[in-house]
C-alpha positions in Angstrom: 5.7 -13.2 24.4 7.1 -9.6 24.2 9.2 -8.4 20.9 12.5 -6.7 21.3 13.3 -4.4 18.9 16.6 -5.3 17.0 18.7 -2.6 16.2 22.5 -2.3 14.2 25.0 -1.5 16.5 26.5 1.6 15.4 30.2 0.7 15.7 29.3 -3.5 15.2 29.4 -3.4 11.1 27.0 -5.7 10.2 26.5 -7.3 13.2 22.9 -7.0 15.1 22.5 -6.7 18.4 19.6 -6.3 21.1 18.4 -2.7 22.5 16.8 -2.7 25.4 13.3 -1.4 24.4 13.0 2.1 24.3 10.6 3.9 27.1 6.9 4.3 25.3 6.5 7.6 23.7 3.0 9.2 23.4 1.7 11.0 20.7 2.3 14.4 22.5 5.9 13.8 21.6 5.5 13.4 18.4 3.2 16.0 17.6 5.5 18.9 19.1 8.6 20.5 18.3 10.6 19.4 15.7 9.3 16.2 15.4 6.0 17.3 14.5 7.8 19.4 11.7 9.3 16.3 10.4 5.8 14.4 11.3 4.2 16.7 8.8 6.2 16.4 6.3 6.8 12.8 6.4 2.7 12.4 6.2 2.2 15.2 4.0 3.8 13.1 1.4 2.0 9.9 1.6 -1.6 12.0 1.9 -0.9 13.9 -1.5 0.0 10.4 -3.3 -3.0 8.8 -1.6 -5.5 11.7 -2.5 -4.5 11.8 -5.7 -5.4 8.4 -6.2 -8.7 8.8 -5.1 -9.5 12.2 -7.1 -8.3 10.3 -9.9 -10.6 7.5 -9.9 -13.3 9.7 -9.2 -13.2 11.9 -12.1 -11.8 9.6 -14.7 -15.3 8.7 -16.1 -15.5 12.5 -17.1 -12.3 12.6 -18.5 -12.7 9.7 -20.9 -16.0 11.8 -22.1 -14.1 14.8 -23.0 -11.1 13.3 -24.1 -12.0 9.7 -25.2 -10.0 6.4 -24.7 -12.4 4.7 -23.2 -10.1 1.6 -24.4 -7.3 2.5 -22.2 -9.6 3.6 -19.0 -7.7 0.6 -16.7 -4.4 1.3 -17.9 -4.7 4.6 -16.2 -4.5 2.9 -12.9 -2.1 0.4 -14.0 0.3 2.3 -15.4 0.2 4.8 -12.3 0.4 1.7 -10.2 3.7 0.6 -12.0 5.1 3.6 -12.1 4.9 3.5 -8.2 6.2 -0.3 -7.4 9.1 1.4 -9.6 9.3 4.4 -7.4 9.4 2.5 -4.1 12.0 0.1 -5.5 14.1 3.3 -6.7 14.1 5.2 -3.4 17.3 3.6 -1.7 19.1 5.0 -4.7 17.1 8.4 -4.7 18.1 9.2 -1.1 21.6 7.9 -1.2 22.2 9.7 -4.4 20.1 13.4 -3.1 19.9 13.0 0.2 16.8 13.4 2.5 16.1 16.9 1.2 17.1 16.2 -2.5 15.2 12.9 -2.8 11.8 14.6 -1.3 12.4 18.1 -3.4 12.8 15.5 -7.0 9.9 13.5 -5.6 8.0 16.3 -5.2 8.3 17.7 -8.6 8.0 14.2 -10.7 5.2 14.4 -9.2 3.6 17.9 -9.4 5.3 17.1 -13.4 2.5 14.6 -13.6 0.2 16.1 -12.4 0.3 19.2 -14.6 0.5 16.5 -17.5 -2.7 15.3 -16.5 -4.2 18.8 -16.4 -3.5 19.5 -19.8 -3.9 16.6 -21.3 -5.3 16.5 -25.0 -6.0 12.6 -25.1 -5.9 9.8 -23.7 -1.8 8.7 -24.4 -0.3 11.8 -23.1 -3.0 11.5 -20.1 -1.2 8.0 -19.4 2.1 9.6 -19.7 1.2 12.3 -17.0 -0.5 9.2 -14.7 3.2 7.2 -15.1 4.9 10.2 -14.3 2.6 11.2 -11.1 2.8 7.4 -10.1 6.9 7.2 -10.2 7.1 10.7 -7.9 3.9 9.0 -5.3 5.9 6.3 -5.4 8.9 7.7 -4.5 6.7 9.9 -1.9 5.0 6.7 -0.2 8.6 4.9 0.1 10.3 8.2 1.4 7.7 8.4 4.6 9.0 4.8 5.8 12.7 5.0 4.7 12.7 8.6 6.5 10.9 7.8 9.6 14.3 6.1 11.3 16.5 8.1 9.9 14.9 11.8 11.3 13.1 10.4 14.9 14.3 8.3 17.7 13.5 5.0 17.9 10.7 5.4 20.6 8.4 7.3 17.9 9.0 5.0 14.7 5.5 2.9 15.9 3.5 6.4 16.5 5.1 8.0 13.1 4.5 4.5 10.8 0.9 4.6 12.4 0.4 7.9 11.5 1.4 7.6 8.1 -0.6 4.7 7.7 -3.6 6.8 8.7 -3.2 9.1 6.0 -4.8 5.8 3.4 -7.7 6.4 5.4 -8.1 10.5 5.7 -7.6 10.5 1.9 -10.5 8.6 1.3 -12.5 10.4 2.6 -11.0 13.9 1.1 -10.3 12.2 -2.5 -14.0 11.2 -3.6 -15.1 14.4 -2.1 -12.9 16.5 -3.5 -13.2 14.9 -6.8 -16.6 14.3 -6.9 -17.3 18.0 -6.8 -14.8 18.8 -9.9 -16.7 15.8 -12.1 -19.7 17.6 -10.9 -19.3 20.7 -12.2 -17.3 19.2 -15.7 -13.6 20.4 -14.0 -11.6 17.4 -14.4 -8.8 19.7 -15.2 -9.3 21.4 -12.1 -8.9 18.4 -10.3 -5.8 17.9 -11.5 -3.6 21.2 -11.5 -5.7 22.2 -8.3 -3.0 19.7 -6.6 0.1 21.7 -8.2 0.4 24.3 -5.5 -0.1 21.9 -2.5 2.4 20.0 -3.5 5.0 23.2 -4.1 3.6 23.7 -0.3 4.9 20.6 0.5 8.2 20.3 -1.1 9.1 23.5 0.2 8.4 22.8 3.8 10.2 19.4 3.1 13.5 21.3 1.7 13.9 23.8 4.6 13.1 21.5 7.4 14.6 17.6 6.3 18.1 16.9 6.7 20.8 17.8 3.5 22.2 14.2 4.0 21.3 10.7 4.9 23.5 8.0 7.5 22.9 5.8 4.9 25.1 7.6 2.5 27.2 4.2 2.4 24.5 1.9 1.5 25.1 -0.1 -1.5 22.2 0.8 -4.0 22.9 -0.2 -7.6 19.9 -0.3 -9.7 18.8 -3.9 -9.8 17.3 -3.2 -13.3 16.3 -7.2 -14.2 14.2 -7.6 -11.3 12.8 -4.5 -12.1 11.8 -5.2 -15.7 10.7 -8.4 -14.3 9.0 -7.0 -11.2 7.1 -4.9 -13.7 6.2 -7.5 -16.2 4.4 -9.3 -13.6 2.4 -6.8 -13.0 1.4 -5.7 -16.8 0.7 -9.3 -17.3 -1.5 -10.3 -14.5 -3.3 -6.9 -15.3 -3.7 -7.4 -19.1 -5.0 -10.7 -18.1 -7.6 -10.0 -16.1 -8.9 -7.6 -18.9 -10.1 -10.5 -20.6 -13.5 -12.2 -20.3 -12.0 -15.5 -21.0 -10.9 -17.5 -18.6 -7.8 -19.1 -20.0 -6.2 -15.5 -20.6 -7.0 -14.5 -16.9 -4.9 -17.9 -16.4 -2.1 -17.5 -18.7 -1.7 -14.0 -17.3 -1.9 -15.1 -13.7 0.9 -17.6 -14.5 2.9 -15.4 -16.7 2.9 -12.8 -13.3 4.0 -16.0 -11.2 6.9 -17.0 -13.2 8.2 -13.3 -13.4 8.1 -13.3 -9.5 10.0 -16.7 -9.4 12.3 -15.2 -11.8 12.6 -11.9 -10.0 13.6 -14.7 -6.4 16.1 -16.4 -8.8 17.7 -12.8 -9.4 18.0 -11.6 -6.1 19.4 -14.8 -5.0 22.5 -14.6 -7.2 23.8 -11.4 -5.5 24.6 -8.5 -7.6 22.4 -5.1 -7.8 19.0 -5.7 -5.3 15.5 -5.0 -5.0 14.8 -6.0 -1.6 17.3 -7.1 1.2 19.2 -10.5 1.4 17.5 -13.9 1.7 14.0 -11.3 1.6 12.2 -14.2 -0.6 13.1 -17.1 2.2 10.2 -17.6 4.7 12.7 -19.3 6.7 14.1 -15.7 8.0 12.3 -13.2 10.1 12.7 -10.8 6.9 11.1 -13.1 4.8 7.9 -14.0 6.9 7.8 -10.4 7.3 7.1 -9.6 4.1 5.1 -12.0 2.9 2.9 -11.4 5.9 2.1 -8.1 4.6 1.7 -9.3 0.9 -1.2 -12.1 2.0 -2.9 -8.6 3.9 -2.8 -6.7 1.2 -4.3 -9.2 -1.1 -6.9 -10.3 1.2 -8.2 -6.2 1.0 -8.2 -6.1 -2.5 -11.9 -7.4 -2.9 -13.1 -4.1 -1.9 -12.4 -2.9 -5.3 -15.6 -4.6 -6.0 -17.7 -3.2 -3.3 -19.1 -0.1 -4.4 -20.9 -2.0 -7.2 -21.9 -4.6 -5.2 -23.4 -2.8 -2.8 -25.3 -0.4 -5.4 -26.5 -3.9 -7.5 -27.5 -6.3 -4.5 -28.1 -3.6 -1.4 -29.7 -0.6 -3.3 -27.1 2.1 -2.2 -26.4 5.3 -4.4 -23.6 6.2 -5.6 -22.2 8.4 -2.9 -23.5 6.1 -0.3 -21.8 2.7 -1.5 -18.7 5.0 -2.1 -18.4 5.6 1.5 -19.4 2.7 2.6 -16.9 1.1 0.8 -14.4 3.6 2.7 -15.2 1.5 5.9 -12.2 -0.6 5.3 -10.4 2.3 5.1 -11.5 4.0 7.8 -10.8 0.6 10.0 -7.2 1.0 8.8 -6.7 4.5 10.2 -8.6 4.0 13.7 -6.4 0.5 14.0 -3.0 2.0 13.1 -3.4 5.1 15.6 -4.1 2.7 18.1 -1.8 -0.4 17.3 1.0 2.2 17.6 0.2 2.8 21.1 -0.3 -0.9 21.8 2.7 -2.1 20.1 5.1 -1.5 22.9 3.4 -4.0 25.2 1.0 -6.2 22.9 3.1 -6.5 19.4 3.2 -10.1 18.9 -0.7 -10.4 19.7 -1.3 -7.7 17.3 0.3 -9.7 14.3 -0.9 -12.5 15.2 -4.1 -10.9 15.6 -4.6 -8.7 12.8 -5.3 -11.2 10.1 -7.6 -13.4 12.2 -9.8 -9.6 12.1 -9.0 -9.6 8.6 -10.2 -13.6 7.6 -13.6 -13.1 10.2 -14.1 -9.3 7.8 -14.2 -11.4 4.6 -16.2 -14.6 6.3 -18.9 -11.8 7.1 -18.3 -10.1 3.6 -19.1 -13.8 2.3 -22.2 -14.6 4.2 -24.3 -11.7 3.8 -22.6 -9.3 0.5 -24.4 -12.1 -1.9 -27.7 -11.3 -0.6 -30.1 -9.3 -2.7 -30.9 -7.2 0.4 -32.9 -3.9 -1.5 -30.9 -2.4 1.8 -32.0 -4.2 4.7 -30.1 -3.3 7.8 -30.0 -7.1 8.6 -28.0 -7.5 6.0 -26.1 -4.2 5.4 -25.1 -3.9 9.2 -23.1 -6.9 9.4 -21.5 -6.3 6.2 -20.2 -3.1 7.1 -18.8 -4.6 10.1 -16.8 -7.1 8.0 -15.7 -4.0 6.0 -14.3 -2.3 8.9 -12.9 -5.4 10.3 -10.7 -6.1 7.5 -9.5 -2.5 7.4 -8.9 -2.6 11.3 -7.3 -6.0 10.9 -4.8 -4.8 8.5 -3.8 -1.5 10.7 -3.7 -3.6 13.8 -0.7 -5.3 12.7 0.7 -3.2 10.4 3.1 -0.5 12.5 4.6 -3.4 14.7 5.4 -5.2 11.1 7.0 -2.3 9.7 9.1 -1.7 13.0 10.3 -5.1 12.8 11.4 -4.9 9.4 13.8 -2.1 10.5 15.1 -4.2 13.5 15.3 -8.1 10.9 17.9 -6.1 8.3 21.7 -5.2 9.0 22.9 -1.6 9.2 24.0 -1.6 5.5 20.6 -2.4 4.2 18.1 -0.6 5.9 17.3 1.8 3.2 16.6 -1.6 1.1 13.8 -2.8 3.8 12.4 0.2 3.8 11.6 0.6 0.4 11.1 -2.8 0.3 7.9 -2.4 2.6 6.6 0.1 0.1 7.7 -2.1 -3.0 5.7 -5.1 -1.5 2.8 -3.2 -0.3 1.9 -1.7 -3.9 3.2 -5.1 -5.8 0.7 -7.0 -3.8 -2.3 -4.6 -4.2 -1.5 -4.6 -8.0 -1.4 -8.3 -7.8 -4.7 -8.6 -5.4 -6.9 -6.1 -7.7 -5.6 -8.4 -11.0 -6.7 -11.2 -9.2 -10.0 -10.3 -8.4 -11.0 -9.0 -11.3 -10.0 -12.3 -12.5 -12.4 -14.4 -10.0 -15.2 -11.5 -10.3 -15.0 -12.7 -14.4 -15.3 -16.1 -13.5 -18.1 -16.1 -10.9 -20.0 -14.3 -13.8 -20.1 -10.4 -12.9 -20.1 -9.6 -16.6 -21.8 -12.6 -17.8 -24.7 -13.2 -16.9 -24.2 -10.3 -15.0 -27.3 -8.3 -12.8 -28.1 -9.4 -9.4 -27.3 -12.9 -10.2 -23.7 -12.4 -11.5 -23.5 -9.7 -9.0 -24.1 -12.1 -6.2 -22.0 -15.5 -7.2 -19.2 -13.0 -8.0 -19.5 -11.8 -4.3 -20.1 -15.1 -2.7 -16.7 -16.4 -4.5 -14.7 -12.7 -3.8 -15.3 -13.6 0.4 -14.9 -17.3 -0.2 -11.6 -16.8 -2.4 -9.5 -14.0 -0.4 -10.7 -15.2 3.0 -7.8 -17.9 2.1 -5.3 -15.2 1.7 -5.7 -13.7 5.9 -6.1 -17.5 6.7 -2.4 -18.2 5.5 -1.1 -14.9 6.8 -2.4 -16.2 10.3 -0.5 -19.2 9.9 2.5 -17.0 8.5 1.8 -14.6 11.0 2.7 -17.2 14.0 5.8 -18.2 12.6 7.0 -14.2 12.0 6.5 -13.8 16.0 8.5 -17.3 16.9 11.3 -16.1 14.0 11.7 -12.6 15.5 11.3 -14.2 19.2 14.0 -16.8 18.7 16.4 -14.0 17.0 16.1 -12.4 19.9 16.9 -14.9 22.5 19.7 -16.4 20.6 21.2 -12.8 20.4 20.9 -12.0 24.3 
């Protein structure tokens, strides 16, 4: 069955109506002209939030030997990651408020802010400052790129332009630990840091002379729906302070803490007011509503690969550098899928969500079977594991441009700014919530205690098992978005 892109009518109100599907557009249109100007800068944003990431990571062991605070090393992740849901959930307000050159130009510098913070930063609490800072203007950067993408190209390029920007996840990991890795080398954390300050004046200027003043969706409603926000946050301080803890009863009472929060954060939405994400978002029973949980159960399913560097050093013999990249398989699956999935779309989109998680669940299944074994780097091992690698990555960037593109078409006129930060808001709450989690079923299946090759293995054997349920669900979820979306569509013909 072929999805038909729904689309507000511009003089209906509210009401949604059916476009005929727009001619395909290759990338050659996208890449010239003014939309490759817009393409750039779109991108440009989501690369420098994703590389930043990356450097980060890479040199924060150095950091925490100059500066200490070895106590606080994961709250420089959390914190960052906060700071981001926050960003994304902000962004209807930003670009109402600045417009599509304002919000990018305040973006832009929160971020660059952050990042200069970071570079100068005497210890550890005014580092976590600058990383809550940086965090709040990638958010706002990450979120911009979707909300953007309709508003600045036609219709025709919104699958090539999502792709694209999804593709940026997987160029910056290969530049991040590079670029990173050669600053720790050479004791320049700093340097790291502030070298980012220029590229991102770069980029806010080209974003400032070449995106619109103001934004069509000038009108949307977009009052600050502060209590889901506190609440949104709290879920994900307390599943992360959770699964901190060796014990297994706090890793539970965090874990339920971040539940109810997100049941409470439903509750909110539900009784109308100032909102987060778009009406009846929460209700599986809409095509909105499948559509984003759909993308939550794929981010979680991902988030094992947190783990795999180590794993792949304790169990597989890798260095450093090696597992590093290996572990940027997934990534790397995610870029080659999306720039292909945006082509496919057009003709094969239902297949492609449908499809993407089964990739995903098979990834894991693999990741499962032959991650626990204590291989000393046996190909028969290794090979197939880095095919489930890059088949959870290509899983995820199969689906993922034809699940954005039908978030745009599932949402009335006067809250499409709402869906699309909502994509961004869901995306990042769900890899906070997925890293959390396991870290919390790595402590149980014993990677700290007893830890070595033994804990090292049962923690991989349960990380496969555990998150193989999350694509297995979104399959099932998955189905039920296409017949949603398909039924909208024929009941609106």
């Amino acid at each position: 069955m072929n999805f038909e892109l729904e689309v507000p009518a511009p003089k209906a109100g509210n009401a949604l109506v059916i476009v005929p599907p727009s001619a395909p557009a290759g990338w050659s249109e996208l890449l010239t002209g003014k939309n490759a100007i817009y393409a750039i800068a779109l991108s440009g944003g989501v690369t420098l939030h994703a590389v930043n990431m990356y450097i980060a990571t890479t040199v924060m062991p150095s950091v925490i030997v100059d500066i200490g605070g070895l106590d606080f090393y994961a709250w420089t992740t959390t914190l960052f990651v906060v700071a981001s849901i926050l960003g994304a959930a902000l962004t209807a307000k930003l670009l109402k408020s600045a417009g599509p050159r304002g919000a990018y130009f305040v973006a832009s510098m929160l971020f660059g802010g952050g990042t200069l913070i970071c570079s100068l930063s005497p210890n550890m609490p005014v580092m976590l400052v600058g990383r809550s800072v940086q965090g709040l203007g990638g958010g706002f950067l990450y979120a911009l790129a979707y909300a953007l993408t309709r508003l600045v190209l036609p219709e025709r390029l919104w699958g090539r332009a999502i792709g694209l920007i999804s593709a940026m996840f997987g160029i910056a990991t290969l530049i991040g630990p590079a670029v990173g890795g050669v600053f720790a080398e050479y004791g320049a954390w700093r340097a790291a840091f502030w070298s980012l300050i220029p590229i991102t004046a770069a980029f806010a200027f080209v974003a400032y002379v070449t995106l619109p003043k103001t934004s069509r969706d000038r009108d949307e409603r977009s009052s600050v729906p502060l209590l889901q926000l506190v609440l949104l946050t709290g879920a994900v301080l307390a599943v992360s302070a959770g699964s901190l803890s060796a014990e297994l009863s706090w890793n539970l009472a965090g874990l339920v803490a971040g539940i109810g929060m997100i049941v409470l954060v439903a509750a909110a939405e539900g009784r109308g007011g100032a909102r987060l994400l778009p009406r009846r978002a929460f209700s599986i029973a809409t095509p909105l509503g499948a559509l984003y949980l759909t993308i939550a159960l794929l981010m979680i399913g991902m988030q094992p690969e947190v783990f795999v560097p180590y794993l792949l050093r304790q169990l597989h013999g890798q260095s450093p550098i090696w597992a590093g990249y290996l572990a940027a398989l997934m990534a790397l699956g995610w870029t080659a899928a999306s720039l292909l999935s945006s082509r496919w779309q057009e003709s094969h989109g239902d297949r492609l969500v449908v499809g993407g998680p089964v990739l995903v669940a098979i990834g894991l299944v693999l990741f499962a079977l032959f991650m626990p074994v204590h291989s000393a780097g046996d190909p028969a091992y290794l090979l197939p594991i880095c095919i489930g690698l890059v088949l959870v990555g290509f899983g995820i960037g199969l689906a993922w441009p034809s699940l954005v593109t039908r978030v745009y078409g599932s949402v009335s006129d006067s809250e499409q700014g709402l869906a699309a930060g909502g994509v961004t808001t869901v995306q990042l709450f769900s890899i906070a919530f997925g890293t959390a989690c396991a870290g919390m079923v790595a402590n149980f299946a014993g990677i700290a205690e007893p830890g070595g090759i033994a804990g090292a293995s049962n923690a991989a054997l349960w990380l496969g098992a555990v998150f193989a349920l999350a694509p297995a669900l979104c399959t099932v979820v998955a189905v039920r978005t296409v017949r949603l979306t398909s039924r909208r569509v024929h009941r609106n013909a």
